[in-house]
N, C-alpha and C positions, 0 to 999 in steps of 0.2 A: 504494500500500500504506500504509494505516496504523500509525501505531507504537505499542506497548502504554504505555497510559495509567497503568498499574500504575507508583506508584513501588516502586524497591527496599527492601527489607527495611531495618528502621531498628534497627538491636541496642540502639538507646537507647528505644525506643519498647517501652512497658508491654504484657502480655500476660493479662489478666485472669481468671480459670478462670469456667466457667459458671456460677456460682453468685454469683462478683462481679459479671458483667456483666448478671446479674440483678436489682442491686438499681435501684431510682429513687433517681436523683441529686437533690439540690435539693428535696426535697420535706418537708415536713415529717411525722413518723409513719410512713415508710416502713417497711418490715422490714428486717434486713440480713440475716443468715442463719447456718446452724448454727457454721460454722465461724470466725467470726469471733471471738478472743481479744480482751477488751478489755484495752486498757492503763489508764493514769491520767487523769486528767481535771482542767481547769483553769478558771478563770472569768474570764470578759472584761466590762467595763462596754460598755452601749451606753448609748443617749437614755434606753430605758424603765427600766435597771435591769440587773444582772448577769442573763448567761446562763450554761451550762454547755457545755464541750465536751468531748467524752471521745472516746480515739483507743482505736481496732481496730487488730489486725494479723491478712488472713487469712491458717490454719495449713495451705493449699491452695499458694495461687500467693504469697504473702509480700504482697500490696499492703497499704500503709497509707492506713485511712481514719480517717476524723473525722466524728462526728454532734454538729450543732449541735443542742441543745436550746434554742429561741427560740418560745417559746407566742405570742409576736407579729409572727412572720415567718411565713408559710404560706409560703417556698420558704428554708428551713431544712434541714438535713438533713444526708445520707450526700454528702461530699467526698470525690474519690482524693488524697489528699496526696504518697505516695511510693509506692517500694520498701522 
């Protein structure tokens, strides 16, 4: 007999509502979606120059994201950062 491969249920482990788990990660220009609330946004130096990043909270399931704005990264984009 085999035994189920399924780990147990992790109460620490994120639960994303359909419409988070919809967006594309890492991508630059992605969409994120209706419900997402932006918060504030900050600027970080790279090699090329300041970029921008500005953090979401969705008003669905609470995940906190972040979309890097980096016109010279084509895998820039929509991060899950928290709860």
């Amino acid at each position: 007999m085999t035994q189920d491969q399924t780990p147990p249920n992790d109460p620490n482990k994120m639960t994303l509502c359909e419409s988070c788990a919809g967006i594309q990660r890492n991508w630059r220009r992605a969409p994120g979606h209706a419900e997402l609330l932006q918060g504030g946004n900050r600027h970080e130096t790279r090699r090329h120059g300041l970029i921008t990043i500005t953090s979401y909270r969705c008003d669905r399931c609470g995940t906190a994201w972040e979309y890097e704005n980096d016109k010279t990264n084509l895998h820039a984009g929509w991060s899950v950062v928290g709860r």
